[in-house]
Every structure is written in structure tokens, then in C-alpha cells.
Predicted model as a PDB file, atoms N, CA, C, CB and O in Angstrom, pLDDT in the B-factor column:
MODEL        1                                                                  
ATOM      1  N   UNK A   1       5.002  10.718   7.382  1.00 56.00           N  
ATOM      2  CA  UNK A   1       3.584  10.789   7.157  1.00 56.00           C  
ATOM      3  C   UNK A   1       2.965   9.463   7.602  1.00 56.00           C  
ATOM      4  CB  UNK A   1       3.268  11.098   5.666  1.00 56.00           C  
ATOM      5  O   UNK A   1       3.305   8.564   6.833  1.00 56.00           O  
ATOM      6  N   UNK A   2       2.324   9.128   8.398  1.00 74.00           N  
ATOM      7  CA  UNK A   2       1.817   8.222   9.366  1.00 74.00           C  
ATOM      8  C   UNK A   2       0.222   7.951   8.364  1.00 74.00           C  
ATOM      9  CB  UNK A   2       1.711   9.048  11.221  1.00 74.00           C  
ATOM     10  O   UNK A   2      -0.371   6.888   8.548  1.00 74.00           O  
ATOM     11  N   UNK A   3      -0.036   8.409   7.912  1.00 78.00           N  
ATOM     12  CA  UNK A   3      -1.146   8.446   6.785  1.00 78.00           C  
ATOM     13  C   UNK A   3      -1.256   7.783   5.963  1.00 78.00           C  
ATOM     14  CB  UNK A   3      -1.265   9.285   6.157  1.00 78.00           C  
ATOM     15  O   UNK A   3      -2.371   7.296   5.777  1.00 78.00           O  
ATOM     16  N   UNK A   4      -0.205   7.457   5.114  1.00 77.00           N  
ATOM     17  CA  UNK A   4       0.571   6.607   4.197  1.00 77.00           C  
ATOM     18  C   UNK A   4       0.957   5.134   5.013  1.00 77.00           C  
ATOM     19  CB  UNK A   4       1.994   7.497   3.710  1.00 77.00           C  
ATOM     20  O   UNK A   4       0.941   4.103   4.340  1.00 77.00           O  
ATOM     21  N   UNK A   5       1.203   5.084   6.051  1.00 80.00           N  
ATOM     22  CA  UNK A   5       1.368   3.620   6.961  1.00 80.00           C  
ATOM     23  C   UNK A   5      -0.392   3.328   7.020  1.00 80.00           C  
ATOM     24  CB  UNK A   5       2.308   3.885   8.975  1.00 80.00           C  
ATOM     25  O   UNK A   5      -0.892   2.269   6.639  1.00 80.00           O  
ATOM     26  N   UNK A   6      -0.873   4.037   7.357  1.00 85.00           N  
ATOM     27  CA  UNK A   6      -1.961   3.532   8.492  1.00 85.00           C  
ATOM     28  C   UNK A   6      -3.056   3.357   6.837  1.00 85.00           C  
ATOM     29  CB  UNK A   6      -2.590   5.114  10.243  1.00 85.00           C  
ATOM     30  O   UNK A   6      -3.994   2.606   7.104  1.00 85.00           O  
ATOM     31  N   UNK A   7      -3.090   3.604   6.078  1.00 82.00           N  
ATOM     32  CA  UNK A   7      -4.025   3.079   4.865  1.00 82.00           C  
ATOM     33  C   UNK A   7      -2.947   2.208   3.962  1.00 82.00           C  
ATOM     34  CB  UNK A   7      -4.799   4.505   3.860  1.00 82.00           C  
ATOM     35  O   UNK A   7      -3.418   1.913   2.863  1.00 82.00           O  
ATOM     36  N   UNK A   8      -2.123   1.918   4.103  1.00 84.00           N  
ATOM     37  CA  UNK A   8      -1.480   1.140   3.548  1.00 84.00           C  
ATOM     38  C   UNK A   8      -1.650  -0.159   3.951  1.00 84.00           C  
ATOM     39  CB  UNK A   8      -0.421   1.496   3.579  1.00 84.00           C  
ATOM     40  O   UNK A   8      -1.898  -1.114   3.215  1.00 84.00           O  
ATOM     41  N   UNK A   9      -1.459  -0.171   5.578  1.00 87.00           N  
ATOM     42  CA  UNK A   9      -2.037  -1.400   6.423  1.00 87.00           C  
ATOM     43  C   UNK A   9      -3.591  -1.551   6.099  1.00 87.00           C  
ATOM     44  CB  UNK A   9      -1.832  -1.142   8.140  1.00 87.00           C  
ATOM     45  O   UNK A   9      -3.965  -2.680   5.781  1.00 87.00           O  
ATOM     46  N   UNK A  10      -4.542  -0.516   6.149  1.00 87.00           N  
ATOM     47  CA  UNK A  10      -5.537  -1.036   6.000  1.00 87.00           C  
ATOM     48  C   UNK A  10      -5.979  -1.996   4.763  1.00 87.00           C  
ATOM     49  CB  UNK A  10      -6.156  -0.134   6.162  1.00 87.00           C  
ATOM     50  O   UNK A  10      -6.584  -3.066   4.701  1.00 87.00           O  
ATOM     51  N   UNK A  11      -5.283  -0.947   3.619  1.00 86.00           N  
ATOM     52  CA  UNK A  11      -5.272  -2.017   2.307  1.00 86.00           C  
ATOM     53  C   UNK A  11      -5.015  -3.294   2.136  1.00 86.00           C  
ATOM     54  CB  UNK A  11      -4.535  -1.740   1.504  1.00 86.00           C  
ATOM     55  O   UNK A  11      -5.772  -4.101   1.595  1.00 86.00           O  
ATOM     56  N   UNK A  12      -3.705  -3.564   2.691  1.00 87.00           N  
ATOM     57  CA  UNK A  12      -3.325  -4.888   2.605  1.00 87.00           C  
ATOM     58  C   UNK A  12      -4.376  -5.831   3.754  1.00 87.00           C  
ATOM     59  CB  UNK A  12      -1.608  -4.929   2.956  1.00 87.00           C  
ATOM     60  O   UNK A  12      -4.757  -6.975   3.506  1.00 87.00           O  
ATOM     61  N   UNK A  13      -4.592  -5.354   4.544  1.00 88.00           N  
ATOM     62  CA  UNK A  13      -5.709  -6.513   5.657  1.00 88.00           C  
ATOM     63  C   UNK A  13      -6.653  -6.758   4.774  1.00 88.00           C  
ATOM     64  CB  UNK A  13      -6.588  -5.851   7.245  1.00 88.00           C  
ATOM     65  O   UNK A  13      -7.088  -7.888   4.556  1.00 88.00           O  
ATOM     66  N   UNK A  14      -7.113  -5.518   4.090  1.00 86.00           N  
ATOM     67  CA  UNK A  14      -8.964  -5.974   3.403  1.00 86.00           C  
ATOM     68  C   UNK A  14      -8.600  -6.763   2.285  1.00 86.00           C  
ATOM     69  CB  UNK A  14     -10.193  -4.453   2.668  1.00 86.00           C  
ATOM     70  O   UNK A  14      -9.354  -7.599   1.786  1.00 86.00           O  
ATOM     71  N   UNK A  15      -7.284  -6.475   1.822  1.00 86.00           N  
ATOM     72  CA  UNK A  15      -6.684  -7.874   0.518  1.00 86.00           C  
ATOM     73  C   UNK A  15      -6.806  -8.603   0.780  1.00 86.00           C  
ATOM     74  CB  UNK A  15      -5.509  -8.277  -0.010  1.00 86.00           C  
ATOM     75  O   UNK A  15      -7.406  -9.506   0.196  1.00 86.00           O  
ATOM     76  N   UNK A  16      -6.315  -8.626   1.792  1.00 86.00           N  
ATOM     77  CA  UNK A  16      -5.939 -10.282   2.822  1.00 86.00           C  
ATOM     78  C   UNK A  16      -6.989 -10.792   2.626  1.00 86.00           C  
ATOM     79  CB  UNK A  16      -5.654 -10.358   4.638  1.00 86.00           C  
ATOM     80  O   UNK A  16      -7.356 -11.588   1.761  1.00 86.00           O  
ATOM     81  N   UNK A  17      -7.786 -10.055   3.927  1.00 87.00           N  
ATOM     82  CA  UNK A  17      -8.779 -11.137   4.324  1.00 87.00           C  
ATOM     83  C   UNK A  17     -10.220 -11.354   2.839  1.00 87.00           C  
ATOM     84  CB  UNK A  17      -9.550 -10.442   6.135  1.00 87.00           C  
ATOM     85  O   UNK A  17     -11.186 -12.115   2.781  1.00 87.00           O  
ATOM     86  N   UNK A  18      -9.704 -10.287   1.865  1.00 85.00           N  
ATOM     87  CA  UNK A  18     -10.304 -10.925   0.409  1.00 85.00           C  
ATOM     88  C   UNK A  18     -10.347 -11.425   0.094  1.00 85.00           C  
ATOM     89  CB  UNK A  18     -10.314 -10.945  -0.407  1.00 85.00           C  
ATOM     90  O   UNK A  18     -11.396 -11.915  -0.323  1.00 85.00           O  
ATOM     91  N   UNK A  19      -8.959 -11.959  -0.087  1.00 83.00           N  
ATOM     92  CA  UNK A  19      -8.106 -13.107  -0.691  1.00 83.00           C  
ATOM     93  C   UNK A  19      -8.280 -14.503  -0.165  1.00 83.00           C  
ATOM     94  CB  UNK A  19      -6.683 -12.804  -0.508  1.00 83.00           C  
ATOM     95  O   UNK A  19      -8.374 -15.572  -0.768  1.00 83.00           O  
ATOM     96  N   UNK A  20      -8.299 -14.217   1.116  1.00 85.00           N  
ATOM     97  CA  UNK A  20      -8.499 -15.654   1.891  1.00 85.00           C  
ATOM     98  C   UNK A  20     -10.453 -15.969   1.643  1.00 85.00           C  
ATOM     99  CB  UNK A  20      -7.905 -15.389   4.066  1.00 85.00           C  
ATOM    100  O   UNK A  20     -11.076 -16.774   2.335  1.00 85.00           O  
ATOM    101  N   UNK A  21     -10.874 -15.404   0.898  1.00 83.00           N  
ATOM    102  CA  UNK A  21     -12.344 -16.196   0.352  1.00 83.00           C  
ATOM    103  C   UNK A  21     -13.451 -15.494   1.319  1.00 83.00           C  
ATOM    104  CB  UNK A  21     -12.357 -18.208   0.631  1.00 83.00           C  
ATOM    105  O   UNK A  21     -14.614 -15.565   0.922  1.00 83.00           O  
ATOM    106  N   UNK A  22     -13.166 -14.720   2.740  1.00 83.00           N  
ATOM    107  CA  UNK A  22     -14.068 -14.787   3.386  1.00 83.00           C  
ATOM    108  C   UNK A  22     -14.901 -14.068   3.572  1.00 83.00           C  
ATOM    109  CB  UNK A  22     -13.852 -14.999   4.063  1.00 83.00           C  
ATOM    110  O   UNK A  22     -15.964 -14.360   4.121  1.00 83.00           O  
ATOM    111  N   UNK A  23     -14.511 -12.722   3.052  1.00 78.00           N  
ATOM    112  CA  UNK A  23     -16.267 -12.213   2.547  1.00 78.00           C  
ATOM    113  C   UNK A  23     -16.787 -12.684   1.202  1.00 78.00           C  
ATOM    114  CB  UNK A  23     -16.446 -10.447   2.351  1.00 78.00           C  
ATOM    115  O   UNK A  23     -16.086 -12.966   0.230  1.00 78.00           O  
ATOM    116  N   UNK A  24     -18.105 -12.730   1.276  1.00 80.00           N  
ATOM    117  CA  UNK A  24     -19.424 -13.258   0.715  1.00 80.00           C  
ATOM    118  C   UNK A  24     -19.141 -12.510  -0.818  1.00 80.00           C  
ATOM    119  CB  UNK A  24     -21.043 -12.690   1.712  1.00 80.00           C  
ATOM    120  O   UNK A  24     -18.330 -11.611  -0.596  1.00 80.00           O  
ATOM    121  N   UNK A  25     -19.420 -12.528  -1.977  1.00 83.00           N  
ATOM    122  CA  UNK A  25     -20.016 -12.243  -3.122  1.00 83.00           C  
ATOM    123  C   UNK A  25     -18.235 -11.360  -3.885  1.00 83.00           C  
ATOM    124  CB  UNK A  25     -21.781 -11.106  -2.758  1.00 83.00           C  
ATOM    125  O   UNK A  25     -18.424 -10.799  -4.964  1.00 83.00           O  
ATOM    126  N   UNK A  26     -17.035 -11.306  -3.441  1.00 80.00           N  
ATOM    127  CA  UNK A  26     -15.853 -10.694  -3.376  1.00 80.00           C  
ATOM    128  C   UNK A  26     -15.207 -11.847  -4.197  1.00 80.00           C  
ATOM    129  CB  UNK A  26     -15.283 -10.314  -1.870  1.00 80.00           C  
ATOM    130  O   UNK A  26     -15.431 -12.944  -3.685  1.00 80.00           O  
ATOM    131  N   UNK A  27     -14.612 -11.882  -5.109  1.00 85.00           N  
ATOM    132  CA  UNK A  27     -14.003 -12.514  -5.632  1.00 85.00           C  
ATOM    133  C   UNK A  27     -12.490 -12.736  -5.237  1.00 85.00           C  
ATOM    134  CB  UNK A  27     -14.261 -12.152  -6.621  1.00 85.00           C  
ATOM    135  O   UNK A  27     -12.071 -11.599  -5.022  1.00 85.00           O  
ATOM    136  N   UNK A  28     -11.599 -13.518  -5.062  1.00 85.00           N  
ATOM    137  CA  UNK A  28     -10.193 -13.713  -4.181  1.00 85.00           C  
ATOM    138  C   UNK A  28      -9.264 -12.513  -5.109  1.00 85.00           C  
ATOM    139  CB  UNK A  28      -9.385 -15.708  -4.268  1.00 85.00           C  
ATOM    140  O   UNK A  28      -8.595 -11.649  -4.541  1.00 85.00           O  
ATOM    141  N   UNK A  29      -9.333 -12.601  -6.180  1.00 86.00           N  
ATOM    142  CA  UNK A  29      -8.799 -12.361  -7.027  1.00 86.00           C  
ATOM    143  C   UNK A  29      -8.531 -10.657  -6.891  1.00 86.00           C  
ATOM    144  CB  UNK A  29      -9.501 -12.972  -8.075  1.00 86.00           C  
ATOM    145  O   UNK A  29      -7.544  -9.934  -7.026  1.00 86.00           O  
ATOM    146  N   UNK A  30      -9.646 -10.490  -6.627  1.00 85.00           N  
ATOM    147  CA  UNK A  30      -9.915  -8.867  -5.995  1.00 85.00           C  
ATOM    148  C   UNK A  30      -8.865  -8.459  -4.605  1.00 85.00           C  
ATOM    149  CB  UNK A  30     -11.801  -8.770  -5.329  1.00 85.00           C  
ATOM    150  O   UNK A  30      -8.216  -7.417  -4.512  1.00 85.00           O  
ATOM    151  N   UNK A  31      -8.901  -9.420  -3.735  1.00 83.00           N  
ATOM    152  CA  UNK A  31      -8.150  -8.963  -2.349  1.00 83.00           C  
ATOM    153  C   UNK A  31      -6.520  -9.304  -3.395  1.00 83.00           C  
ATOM    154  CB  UNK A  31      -8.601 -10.293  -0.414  1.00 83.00           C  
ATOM    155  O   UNK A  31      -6.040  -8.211  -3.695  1.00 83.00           O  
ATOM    156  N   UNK A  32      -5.955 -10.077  -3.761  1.00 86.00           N  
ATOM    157  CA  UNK A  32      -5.004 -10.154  -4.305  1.00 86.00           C  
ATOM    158  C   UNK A  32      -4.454  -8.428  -4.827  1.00 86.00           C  
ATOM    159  CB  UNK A  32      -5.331 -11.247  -5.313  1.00 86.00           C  
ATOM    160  O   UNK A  32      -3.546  -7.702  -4.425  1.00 86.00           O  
ATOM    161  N   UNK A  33      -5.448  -8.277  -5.830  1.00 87.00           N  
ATOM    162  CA  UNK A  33      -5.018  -6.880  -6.945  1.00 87.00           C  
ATOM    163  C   UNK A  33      -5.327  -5.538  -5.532  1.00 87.00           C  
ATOM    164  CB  UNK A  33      -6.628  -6.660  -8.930  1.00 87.00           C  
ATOM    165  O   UNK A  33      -4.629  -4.561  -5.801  1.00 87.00           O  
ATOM    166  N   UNK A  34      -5.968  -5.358  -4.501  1.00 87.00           N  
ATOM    167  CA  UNK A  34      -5.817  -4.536  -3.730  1.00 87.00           C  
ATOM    168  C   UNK A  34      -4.745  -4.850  -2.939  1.00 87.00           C  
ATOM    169  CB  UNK A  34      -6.830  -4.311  -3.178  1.00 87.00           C  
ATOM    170  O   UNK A  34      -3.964  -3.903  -2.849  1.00 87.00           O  
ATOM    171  N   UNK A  35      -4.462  -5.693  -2.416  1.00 86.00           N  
ATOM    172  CA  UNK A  35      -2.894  -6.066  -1.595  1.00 86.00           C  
ATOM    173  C   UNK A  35      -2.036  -5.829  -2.462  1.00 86.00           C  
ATOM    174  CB  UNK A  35      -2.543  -7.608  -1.064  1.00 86.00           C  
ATOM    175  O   UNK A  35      -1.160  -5.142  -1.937  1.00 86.00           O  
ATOM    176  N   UNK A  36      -1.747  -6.089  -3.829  1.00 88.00           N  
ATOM    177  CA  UNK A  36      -0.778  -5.611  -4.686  1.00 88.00           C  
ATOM    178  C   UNK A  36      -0.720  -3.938  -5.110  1.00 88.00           C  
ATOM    179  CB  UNK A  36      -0.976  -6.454  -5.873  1.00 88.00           C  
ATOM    180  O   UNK A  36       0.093  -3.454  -5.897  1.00 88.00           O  
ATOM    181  N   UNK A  37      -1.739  -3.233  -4.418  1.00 88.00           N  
ATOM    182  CA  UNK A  37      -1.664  -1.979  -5.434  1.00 88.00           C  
ATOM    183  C   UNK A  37      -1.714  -1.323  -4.413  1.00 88.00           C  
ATOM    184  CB  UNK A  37      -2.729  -1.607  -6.628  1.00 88.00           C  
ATOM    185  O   UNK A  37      -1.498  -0.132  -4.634  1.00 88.00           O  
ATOM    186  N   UNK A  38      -2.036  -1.736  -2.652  1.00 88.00           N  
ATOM    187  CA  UNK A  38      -1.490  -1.089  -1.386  1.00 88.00           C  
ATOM    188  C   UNK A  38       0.151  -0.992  -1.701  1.00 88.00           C  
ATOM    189  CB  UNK A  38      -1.878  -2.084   0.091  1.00 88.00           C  
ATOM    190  O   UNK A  38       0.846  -0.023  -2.006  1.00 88.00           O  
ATOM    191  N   UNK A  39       0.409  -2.111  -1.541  1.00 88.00           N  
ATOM    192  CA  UNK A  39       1.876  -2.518  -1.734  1.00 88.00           C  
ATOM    193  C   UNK A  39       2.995  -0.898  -2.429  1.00 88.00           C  
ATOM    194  CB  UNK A  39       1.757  -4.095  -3.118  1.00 88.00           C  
ATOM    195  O   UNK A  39       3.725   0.035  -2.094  1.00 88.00           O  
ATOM    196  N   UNK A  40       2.188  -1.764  -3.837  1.00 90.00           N  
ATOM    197  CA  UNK A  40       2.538  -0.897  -4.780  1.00 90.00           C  
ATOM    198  C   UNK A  40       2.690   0.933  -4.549  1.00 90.00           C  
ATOM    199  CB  UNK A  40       1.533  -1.263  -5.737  1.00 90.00           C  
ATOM    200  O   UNK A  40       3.556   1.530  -5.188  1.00 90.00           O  
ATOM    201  N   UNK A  41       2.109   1.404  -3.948  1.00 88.00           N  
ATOM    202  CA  UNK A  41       1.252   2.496  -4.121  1.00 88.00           C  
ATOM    203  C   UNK A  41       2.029   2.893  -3.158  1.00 88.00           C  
ATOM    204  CB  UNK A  41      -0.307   2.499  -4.048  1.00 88.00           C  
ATOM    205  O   UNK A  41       2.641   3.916  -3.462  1.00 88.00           O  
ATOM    206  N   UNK A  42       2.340   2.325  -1.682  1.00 85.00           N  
ATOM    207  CA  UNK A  42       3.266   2.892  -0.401  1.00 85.00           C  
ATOM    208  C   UNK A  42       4.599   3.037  -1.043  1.00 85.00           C  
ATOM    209  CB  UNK A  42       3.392   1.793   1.035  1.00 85.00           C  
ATOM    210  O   UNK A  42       5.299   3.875  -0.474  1.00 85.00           O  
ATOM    211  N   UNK A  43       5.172   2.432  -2.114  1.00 86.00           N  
ATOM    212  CA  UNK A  43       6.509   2.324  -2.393  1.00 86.00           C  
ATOM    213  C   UNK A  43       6.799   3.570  -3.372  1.00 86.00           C  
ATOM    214  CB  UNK A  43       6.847   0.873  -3.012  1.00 86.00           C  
ATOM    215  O   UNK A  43       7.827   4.235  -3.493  1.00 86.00           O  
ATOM    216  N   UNK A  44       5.583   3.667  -4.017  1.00 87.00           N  
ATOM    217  CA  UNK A  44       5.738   4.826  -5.190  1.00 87.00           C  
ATOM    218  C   UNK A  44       5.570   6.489  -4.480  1.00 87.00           C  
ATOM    219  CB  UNK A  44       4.301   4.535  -6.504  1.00 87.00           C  
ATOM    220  O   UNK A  44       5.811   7.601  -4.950  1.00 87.00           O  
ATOM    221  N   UNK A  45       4.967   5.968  -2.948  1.00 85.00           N  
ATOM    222  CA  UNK A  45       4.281   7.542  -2.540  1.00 85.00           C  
ATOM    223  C   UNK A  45       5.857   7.622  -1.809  1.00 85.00           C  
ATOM    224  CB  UNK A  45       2.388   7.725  -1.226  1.00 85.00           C  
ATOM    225  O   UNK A  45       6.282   8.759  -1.601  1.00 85.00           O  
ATOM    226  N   UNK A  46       6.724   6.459  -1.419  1.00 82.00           N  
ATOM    227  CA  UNK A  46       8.304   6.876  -0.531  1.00 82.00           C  
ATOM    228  C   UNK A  46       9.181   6.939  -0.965  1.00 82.00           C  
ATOM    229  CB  UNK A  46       8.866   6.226   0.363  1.00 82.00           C  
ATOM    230  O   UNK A  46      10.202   7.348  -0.413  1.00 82.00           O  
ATOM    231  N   UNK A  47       9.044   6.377  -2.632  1.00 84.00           N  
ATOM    232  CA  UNK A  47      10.202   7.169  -3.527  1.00 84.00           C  
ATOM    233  C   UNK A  47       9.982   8.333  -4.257  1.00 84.00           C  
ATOM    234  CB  UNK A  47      10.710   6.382  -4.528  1.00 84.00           C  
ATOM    235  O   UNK A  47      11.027   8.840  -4.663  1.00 84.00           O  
ATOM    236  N   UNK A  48       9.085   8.847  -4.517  1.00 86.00           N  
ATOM    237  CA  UNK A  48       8.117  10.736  -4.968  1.00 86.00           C  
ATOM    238  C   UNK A  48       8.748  11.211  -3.916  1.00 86.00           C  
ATOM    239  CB  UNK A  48       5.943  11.124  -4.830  1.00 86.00           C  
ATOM    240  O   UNK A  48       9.721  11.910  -4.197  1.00 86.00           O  
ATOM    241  N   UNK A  49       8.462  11.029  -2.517  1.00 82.00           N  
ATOM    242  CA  UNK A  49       8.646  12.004  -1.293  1.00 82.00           C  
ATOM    243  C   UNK A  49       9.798  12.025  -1.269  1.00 82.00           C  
ATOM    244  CB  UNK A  49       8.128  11.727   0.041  1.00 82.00           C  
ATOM    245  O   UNK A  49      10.189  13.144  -1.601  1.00 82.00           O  
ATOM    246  N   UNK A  50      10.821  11.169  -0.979  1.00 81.00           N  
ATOM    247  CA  UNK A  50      11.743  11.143  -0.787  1.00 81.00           C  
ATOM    248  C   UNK A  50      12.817  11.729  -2.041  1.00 81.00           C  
ATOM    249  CB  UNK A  50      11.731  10.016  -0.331  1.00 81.00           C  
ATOM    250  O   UNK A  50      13.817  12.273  -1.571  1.00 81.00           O  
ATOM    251  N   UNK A  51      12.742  11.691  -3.776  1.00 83.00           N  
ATOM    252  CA  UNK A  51      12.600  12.761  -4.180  1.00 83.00           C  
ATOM    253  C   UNK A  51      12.498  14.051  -4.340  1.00 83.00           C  
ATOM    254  CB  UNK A  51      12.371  12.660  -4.281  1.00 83.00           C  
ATOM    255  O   UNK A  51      13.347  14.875  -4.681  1.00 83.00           O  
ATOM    256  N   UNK A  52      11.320  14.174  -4.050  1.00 83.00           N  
ATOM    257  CA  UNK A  52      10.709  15.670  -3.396  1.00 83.00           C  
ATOM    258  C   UNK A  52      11.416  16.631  -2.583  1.00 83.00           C  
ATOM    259  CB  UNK A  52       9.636  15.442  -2.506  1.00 83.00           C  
ATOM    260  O   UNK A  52      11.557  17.841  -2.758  1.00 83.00           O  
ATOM    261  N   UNK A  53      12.095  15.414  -1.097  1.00 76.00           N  
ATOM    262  CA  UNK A  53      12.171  16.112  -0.293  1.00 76.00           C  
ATOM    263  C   UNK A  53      13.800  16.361  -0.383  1.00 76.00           C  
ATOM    264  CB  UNK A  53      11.487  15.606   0.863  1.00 76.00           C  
ATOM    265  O   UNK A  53      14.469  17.225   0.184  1.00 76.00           O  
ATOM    266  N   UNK A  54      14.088  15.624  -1.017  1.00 75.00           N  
ATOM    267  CA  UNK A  54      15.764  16.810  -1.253  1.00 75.00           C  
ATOM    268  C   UNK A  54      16.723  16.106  -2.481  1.00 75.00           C  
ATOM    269  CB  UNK A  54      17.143  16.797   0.629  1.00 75.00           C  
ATOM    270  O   UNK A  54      17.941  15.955  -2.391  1.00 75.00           O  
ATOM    271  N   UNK A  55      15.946  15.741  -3.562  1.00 75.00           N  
ATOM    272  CA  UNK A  55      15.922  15.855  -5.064  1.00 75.00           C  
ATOM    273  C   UNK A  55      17.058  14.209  -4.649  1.00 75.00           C  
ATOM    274  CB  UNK A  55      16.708  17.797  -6.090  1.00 75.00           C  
ATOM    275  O   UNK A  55      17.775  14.125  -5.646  1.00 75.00           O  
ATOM    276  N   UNK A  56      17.359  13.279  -3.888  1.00 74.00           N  
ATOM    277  CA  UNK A  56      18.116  12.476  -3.758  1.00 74.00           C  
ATOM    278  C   UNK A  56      17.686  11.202  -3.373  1.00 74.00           C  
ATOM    279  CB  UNK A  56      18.863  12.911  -3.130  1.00 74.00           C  
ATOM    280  O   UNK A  56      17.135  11.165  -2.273  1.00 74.00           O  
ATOM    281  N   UNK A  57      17.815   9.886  -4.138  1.00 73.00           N  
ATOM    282  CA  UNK A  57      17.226   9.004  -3.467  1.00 73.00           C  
ATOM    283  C   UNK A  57      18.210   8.272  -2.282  1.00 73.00           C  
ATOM    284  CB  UNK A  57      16.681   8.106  -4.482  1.00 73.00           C  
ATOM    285  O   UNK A  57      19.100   7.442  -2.465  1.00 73.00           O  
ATOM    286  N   UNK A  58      17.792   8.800  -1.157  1.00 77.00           N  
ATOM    287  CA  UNK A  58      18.506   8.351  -0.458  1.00 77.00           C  
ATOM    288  C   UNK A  58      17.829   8.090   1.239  1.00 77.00           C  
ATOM    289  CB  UNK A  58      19.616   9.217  -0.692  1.00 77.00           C  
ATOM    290  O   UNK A  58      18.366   8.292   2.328  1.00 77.00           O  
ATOM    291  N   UNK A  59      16.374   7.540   0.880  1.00 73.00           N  
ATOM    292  CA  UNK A  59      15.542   7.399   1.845  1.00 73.00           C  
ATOM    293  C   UNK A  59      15.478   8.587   2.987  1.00 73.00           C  
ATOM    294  CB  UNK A  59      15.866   6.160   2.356  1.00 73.00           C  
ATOM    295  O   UNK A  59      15.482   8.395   4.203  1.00 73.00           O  
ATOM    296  N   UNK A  60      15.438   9.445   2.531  1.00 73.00           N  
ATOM    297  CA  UNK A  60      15.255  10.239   3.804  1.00 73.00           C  
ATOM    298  C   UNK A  60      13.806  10.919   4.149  1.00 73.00           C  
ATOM    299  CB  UNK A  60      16.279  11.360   3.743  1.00 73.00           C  
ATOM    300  O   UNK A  60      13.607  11.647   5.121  1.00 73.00           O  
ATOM    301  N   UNK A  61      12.532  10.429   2.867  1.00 71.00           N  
ATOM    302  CA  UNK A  61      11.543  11.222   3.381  1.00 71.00           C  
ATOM    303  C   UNK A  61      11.060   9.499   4.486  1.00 71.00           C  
ATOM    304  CB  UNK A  61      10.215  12.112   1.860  1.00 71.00           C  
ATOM    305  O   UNK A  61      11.314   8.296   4.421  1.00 71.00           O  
ATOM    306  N   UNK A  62      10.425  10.249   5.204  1.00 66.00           N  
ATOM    307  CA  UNK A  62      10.003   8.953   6.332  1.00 66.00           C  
ATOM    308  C   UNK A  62       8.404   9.250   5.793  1.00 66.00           C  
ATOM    309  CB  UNK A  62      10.416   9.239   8.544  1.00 66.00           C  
ATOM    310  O   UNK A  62       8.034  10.423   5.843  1.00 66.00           O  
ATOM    311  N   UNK A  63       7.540   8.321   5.330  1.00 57.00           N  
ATOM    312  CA  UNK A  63       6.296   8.056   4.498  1.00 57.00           C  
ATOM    313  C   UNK A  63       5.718   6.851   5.536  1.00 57.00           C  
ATOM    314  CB  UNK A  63       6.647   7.523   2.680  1.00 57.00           C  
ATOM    315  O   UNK A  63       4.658   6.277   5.285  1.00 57.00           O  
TER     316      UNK A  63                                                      
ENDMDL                                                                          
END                                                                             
């Protein structure tokens, strides 16, 4: 699922560049807790799938 990459990346950039201070009125603290919960969130959607997809954790759903 290429879906799960491609907003995962987006998450972590808009953390990033949160984090690093440089948009206006955004607190750092904010890009931090969205880079952590992209993070977070890709790892939980590739161990469910992978689960899912044949009751074994044994990386085989590709997320």
C-alpha cells in the first residue's frame, strides 16, 4: 500500500519542518508530536496488515 508511505512521508516533513521553528504562529513542540505519531502510526498500520494478511508476524504485508 503505497498510501501508507506517501502520507507517512508527508507527516514526518510537516513535523520536521514544524519542529525546526519555521512556520509562523506553530509551536515546535507540535511538529515534534506529528513526526512522532507519523512514525508511530506507519508501524502500527504494518504490524495490523501484516497480521491481517496471514495471521503471522512475519513481515509479509508490504504497507
Amino acid at each position: 500500500m503505497n498510501a501508507l508511505k506517501y502520507l507517512s512521508f508527508v507527516g514526518k516533513v510537516a513535523g520536521f519542518v514544524s519542529a525546526l521553528n519555521v512556520i509562523p504562529f506553530v509551536d515546535p513542540t507540535v511538529g515534534v508530536i506529528v513526526f512522532a505519531a507519523a512514525s508511530i502510526l506507519k508501524y502500527a498500520m504494518n504490524r495490523i496488515g501484516d497480521l491481517l494478511d496471514d495471521g503471522q508476524p512475519n513481515q509479509s504485508f508490504k504497507g
